[in-house]
C-alpha positions as YAML, in Angstrom:
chain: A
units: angstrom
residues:
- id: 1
  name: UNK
  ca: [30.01, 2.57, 79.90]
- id: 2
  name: UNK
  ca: [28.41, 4.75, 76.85]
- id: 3
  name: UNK
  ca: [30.08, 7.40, 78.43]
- id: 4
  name: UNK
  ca: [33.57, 5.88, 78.14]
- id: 5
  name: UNK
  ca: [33.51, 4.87, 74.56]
- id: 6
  name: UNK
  ca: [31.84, 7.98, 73.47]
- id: 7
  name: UNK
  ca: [34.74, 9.91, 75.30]
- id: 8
  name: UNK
  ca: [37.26, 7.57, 73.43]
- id: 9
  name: UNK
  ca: [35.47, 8.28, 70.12]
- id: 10
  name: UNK
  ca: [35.86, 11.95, 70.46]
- id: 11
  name: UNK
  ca: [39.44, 12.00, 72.08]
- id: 12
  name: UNK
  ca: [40.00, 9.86, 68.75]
- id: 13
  name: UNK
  ca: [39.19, 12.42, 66.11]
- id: 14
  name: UNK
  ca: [40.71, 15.65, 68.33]
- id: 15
  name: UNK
  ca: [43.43, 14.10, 67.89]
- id: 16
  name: UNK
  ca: [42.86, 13.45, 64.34]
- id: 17
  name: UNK
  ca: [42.07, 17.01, 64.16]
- id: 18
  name: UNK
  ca: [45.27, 18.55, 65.55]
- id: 19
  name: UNK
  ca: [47.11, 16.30, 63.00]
- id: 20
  name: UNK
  ca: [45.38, 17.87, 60.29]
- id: 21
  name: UNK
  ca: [45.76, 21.12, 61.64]
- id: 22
  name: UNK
  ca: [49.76, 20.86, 61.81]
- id: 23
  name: UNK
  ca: [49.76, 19.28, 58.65]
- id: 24
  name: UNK
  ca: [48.15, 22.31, 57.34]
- id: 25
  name: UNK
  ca: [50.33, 24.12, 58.92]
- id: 26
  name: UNK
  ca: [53.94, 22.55, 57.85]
- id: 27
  name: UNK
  ca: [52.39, 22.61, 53.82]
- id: 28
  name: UNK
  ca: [51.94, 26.46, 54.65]
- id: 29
  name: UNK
  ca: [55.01, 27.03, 55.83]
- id: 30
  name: UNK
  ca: [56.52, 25.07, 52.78]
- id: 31
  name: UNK
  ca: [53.97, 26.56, 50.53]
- id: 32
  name: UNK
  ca: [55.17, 30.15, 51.47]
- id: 33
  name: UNK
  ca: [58.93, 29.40, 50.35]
- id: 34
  name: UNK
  ca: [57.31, 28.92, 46.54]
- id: 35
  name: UNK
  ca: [55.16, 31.85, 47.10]
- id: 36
  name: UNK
  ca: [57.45, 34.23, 48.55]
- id: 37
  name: UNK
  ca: [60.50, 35.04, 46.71]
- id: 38
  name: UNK
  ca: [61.98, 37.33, 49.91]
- id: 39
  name: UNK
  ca: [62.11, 34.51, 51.85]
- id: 40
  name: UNK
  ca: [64.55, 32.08, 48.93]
- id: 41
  name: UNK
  ca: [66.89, 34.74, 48.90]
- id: 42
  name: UNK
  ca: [68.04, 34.32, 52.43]
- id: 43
  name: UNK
  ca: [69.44, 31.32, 52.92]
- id: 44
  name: UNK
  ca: [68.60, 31.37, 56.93]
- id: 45
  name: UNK
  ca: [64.91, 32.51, 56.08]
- id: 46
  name: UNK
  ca: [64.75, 29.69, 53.88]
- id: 47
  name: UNK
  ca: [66.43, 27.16, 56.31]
- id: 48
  name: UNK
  ca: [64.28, 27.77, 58.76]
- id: 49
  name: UNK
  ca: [61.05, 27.61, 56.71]
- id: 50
  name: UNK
  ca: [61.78, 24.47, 55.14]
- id: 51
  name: UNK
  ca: [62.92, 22.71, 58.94]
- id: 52
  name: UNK
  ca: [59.50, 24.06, 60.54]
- id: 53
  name: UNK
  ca: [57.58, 23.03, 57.60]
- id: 54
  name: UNK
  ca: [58.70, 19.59, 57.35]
- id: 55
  name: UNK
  ca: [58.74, 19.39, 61.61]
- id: 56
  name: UNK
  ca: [55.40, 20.30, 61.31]
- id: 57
  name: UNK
  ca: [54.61, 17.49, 58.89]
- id: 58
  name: UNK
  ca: [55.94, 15.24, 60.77]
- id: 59
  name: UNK
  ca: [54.22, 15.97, 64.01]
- id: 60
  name: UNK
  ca: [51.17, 14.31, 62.04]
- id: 61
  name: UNK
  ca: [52.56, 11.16, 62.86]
- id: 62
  name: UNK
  ca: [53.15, 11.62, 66.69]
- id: 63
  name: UNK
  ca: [49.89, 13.82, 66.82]
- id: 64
  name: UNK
  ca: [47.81, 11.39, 64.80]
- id: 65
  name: UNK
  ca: [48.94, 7.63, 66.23]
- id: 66
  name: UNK
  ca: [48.74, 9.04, 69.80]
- id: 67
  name: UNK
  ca: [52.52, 8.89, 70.97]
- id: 68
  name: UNK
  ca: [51.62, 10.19, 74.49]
- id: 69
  name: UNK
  ca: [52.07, 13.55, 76.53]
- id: 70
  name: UNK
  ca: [56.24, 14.33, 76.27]
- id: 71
  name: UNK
  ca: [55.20, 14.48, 72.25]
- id: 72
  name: UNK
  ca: [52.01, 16.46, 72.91]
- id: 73
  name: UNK
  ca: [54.22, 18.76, 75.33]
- id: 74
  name: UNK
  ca: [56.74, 19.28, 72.51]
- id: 75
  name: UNK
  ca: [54.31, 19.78, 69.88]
- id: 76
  name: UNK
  ca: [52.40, 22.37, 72.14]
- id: 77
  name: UNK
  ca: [55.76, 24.24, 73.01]
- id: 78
  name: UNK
  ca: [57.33, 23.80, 69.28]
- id: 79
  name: UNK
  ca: [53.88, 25.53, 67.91]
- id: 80
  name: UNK
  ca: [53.90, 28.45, 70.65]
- id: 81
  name: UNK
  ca: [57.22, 29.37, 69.78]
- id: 82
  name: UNK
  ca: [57.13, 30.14, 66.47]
- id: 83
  name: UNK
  ca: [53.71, 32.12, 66.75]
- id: 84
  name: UNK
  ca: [55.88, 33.96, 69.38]
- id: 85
  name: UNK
  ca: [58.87, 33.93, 66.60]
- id: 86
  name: UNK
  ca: [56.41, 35.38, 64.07]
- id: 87
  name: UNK
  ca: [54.74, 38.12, 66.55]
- id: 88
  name: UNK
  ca: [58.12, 39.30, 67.17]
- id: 89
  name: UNK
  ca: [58.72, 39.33, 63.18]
- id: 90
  name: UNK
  ca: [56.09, 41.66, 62.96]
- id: 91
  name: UNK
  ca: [57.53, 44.39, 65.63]
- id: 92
  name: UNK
  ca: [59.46, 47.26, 64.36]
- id: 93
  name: UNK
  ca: [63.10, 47.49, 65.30]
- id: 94
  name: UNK
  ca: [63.08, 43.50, 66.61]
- id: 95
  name: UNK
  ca: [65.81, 41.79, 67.20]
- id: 96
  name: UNK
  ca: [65.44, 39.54, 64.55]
- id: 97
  name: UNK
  ca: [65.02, 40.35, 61.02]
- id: 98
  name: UNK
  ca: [67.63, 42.54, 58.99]
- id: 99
  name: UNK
  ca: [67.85, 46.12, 59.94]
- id: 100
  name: UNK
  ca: [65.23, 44.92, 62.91]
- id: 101
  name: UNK
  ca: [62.19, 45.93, 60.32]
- id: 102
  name: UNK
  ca: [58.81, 44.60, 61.08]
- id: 103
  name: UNK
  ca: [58.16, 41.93, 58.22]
- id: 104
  name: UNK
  ca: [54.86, 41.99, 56.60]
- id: 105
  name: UNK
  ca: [51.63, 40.45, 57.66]
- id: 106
  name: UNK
  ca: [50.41, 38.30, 54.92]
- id: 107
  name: UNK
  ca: [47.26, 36.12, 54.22]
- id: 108
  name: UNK
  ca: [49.36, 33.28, 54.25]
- id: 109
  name: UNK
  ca: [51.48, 33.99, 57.48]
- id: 110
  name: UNK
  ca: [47.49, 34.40, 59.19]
- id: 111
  name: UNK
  ca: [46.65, 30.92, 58.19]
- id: 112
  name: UNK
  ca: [49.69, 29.20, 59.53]
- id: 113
  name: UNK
  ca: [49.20, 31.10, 63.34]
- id: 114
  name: UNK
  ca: [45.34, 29.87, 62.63]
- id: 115
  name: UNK
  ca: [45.74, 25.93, 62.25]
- id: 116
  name: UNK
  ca: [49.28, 26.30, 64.66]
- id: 117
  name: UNK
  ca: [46.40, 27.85, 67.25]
- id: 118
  name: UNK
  ca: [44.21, 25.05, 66.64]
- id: 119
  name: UNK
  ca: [46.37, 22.27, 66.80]
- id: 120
  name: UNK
  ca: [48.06, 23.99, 70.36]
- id: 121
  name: UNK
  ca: [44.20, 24.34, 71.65]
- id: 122
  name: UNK
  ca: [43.04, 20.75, 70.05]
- id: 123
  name: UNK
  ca: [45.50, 19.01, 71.55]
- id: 124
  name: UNK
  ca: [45.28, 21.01, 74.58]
- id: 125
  name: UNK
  ca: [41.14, 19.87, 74.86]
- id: 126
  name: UNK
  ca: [42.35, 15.85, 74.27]
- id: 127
  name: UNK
  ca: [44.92, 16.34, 77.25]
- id: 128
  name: UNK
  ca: [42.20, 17.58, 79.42]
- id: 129
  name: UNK
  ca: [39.58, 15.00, 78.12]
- id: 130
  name: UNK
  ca: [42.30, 12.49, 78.56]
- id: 131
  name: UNK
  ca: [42.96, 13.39, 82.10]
- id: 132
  name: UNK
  ca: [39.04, 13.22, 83.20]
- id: 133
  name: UNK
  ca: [38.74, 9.64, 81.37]
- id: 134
  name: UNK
  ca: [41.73, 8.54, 83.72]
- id: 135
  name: UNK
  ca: [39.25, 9.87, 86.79]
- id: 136
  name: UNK
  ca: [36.47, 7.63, 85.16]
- id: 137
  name: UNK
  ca: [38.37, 5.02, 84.19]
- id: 138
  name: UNK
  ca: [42.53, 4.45, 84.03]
- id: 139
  name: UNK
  ca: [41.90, 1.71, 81.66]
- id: 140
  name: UNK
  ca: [39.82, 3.17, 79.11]
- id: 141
  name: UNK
  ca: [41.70, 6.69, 78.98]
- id: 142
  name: UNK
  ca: [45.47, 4.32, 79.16]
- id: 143
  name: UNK
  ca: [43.42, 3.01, 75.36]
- id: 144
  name: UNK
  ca: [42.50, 6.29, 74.20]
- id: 145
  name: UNK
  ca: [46.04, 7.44, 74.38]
...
């Protein structure tokens, strides 16, 4: 039974984990707005900033009170696209940025694909943890979620 709660302890604070991770990662992205003048001169630059920071701010909740796999899954996919989105960014002639130049890689623009990585691998570990629990014990893991 040690086994089981010490599982539940530790799926507890991955999760707790990836929260802080996204949150770190939505104040970034709405950190770079006030740090970047570029990207408050373009209106759809600084749309889209502002609507992945505060997504990303939100997904604390979801991530941190344990809303189950569909908001996992959506956090997971949300995060991979937009290290995809910047990746592409970062390409000469892309299809995406005006006149399809590479924009530059910054410190800050680093950090964000850092904690997005961790939360997309943190929550990926409590999935997996979650999923051997249920082997153990469907009970115990139906908790930890």
């Amino acid at each position: 039974m040690m086994i089981h709660n010490n599982n539940s302890v530790r799926l507890k604070y991955i999760f707790y984990a990836a929260a802080g991770a996204i949150a770190i990662a939505g104040i970034l992205h709405l950190v770079d707005l006030a740090v970047d003048p570029d990207h408050l001169e373009n209106m759809n630059t600084m749309i889209f900033f502002i609507v992945a920071g505060v997504a990303q701010v939100f997904w604390v909740i979801p991530t941190a009170r344990r809303w189950g796999k569909r908001w996992y899954y959506i956090g997971i996919a949300g995060n991979v696209a937009l290290i995809v989105l910047w990746t592409i960014t970062r390409l000469s002639a892309n299809p995406i940025t005006e006149a399809g130049e590479a924009e530059p890689i910054t410190g800050i623009g680093i950090a964000v694909q850092i904690v997005q990585a961790a939360y997309i691998g943190l929550v990926i570990a409590a999935i997996v943890i979650q999923k051997q629990m249920m082997r153990i014990d469907q009970k115990e893991a139906d908790d930890a979620a």
